[in-house]
C-alpha positions in Angstrom: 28.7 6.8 -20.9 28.6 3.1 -21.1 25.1 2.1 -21.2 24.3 -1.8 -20.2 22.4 -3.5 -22.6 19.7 -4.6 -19.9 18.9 -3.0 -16.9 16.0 -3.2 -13.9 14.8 -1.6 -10.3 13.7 -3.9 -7.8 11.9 -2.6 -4.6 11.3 -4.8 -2.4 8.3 -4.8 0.2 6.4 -7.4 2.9 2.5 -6.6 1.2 2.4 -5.3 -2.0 -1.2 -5.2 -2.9 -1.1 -6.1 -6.8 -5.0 -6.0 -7.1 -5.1 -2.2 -7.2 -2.4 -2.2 -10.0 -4.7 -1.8 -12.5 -3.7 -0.2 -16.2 -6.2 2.7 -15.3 -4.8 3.2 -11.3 -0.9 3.5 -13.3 -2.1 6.0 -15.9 -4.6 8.3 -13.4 -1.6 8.6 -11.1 0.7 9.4 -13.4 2.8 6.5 -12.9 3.0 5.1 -16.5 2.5 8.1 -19.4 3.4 5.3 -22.1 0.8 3.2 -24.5 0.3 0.0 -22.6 0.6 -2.9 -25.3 0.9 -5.7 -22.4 -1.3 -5.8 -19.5 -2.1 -8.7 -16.9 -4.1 -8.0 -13.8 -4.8 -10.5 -11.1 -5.4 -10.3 -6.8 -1.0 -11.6 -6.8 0.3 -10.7 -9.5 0.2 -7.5 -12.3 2.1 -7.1 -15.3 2.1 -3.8 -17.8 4.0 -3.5 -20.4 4.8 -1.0 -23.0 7.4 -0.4 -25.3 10.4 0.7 -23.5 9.2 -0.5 -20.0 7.8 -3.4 -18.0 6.2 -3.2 -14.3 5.6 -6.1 -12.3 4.1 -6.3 -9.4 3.7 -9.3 -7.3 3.0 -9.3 -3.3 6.5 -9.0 -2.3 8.5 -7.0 -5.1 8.0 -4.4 -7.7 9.7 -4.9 -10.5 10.5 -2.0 -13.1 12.7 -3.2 -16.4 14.0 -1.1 -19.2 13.2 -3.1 -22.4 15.6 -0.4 -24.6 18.2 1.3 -23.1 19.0 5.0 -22.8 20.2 7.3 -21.0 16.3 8.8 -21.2 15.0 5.5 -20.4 17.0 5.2 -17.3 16.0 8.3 -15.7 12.5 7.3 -16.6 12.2 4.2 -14.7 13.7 6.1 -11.7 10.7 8.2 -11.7 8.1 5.9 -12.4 9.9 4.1 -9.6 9.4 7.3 -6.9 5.7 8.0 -8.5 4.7 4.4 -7.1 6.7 4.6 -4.1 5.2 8.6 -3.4 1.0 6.7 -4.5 1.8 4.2 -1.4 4.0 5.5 1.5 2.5 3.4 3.5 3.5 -0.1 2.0 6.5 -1.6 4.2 9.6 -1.0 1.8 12.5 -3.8 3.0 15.0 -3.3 0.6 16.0 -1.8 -3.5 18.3 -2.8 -6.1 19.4 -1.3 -9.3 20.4 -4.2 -11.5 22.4 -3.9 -14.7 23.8 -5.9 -17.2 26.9 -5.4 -19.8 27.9 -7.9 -22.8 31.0 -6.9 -24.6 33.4 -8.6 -26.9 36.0 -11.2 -24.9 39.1 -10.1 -26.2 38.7 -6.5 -24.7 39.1 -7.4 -21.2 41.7 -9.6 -19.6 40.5 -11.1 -16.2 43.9 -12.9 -15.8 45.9 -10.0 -14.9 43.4 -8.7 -12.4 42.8 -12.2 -10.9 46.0 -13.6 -11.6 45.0 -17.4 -11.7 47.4 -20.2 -12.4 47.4 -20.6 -15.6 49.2 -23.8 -15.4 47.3 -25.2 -12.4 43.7 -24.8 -13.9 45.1 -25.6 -17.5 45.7 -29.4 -15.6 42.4 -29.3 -13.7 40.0 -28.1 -16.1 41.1 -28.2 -20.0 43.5 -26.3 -22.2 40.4 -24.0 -22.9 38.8 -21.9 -19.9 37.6 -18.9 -18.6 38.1 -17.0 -15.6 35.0 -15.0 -14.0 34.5 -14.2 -10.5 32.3 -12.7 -8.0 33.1 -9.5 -5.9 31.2 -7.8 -3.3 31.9 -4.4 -2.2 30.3 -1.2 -0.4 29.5 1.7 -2.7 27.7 4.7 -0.8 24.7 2.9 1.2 24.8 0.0 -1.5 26.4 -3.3 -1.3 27.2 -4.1 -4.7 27.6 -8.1 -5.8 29.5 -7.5 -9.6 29.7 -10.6 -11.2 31.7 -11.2 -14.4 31.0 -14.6 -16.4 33.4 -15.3 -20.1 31.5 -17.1 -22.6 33.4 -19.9 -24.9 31.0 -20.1 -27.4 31.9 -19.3 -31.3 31.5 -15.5 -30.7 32.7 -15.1 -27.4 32.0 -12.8 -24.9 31.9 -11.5 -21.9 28.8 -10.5 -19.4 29.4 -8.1 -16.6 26.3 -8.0 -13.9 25.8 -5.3 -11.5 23.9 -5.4 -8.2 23.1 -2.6 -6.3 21.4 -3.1 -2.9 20.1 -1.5 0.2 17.8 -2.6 2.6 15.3 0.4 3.3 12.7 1.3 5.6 10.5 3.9 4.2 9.5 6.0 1.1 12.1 8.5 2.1 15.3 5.7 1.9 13.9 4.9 -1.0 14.2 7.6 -3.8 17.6 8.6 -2.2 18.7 5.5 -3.1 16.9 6.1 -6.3 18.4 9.2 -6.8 21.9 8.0 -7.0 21.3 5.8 -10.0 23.9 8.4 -11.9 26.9 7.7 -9.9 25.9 4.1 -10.1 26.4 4.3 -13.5 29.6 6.1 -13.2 30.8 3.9 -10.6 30.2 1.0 -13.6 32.2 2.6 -16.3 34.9 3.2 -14.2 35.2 -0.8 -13.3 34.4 -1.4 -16.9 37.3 0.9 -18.4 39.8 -0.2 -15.6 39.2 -3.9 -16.6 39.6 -3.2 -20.4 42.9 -4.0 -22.3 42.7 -0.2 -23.3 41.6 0.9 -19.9 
């Protein structure tokens, strides 16, 4: 499995009530099992962080971010994602997106035979040195998925692949089934990845 090198859960809601996210109301409720090293706590806004996650909650999103990547660490902020969700059922959920984002070396993948760009046209308009990106929306399951790639000419070069997974929701229930296909999300993205490698 291809693991991105940053990845996040966004649930999205009209009246989050950040007051109540207190260190103590996470760890009580079993939402957060980790050592908190990082903790704000206002009436808009609360931030915990610990080593491998952060949560933020403001009064329109909750926001859960893998700081080190696994494979363990992704099913773990799926669940401290349902554990909030599951402590307030009755917050109005709008929408969630399972964010990810890839860097890889440049000269593995080869946007111009996928895009097919003229080569001599944008050589003329732009400079003798460019990149080709793009933007591409498409459905996957009950997600519409905007996958952006963006090349880097810098001295090392790169290139950074970004996933977005979204779905508007409208209760708890929506919610963790769309948590619960964050596997085939990740399957969908190696499959993409591979099939726009030179070796793919």
């Amino acid at each position: 499995m291809i693991l991105p090198s940053s990845a996040n859960i966004v649930i999205l809601a009209s009246n989050y009530n950040p007051s109540i996210v207190s260190k103590e109301w996470l760890y009580r409720r079993g939402i957060f099992t980790e050592t908190v090293r990082n903790f704000v706590h206002t009436p808009v806004f609360a931030l915990v962080e610990s080593e491998d996650f952060s949560l933020v909650v403001d009064e329109d999103r909750l926001q859960i971010t893998v700081r080190k990547v696994t494979q363990d660490s992704l099913n773990a902020s799926v669940s401290i994602a349902e554990k909030f969700v599951d402590i307030l059922p009755e917050t109005p959920y709008k929408g969630i997106g399972l964010n990810y984002h890839y860097t890889f070396p440049r000269e593995g993948y080869d946007l111009h035979t996928i895009l097919s760009p003229n080569n001599a046209k944008l050589s003329e308009l732009l400079s003798s040195t460019y990149g080709v990106g793009a933007t591409v929306v498409f459905e996957f399951e009950k997600f519409i998925v905007t996958f952006t790639v963006s090349p880097s000419l810098v001295k090392e070069q790169q290139i950074r692949m970004r996933f977005n997974f979204h779905s508007n929701t409208a209760n708890v229930g929506e919610i963790k089934e769309r948590l619960s296909s964050q596997m085939r999300t990740l399957e969908k993205m190696q499959a993409i990845i591979q099939g726009l490698s030179k070796n793919g």
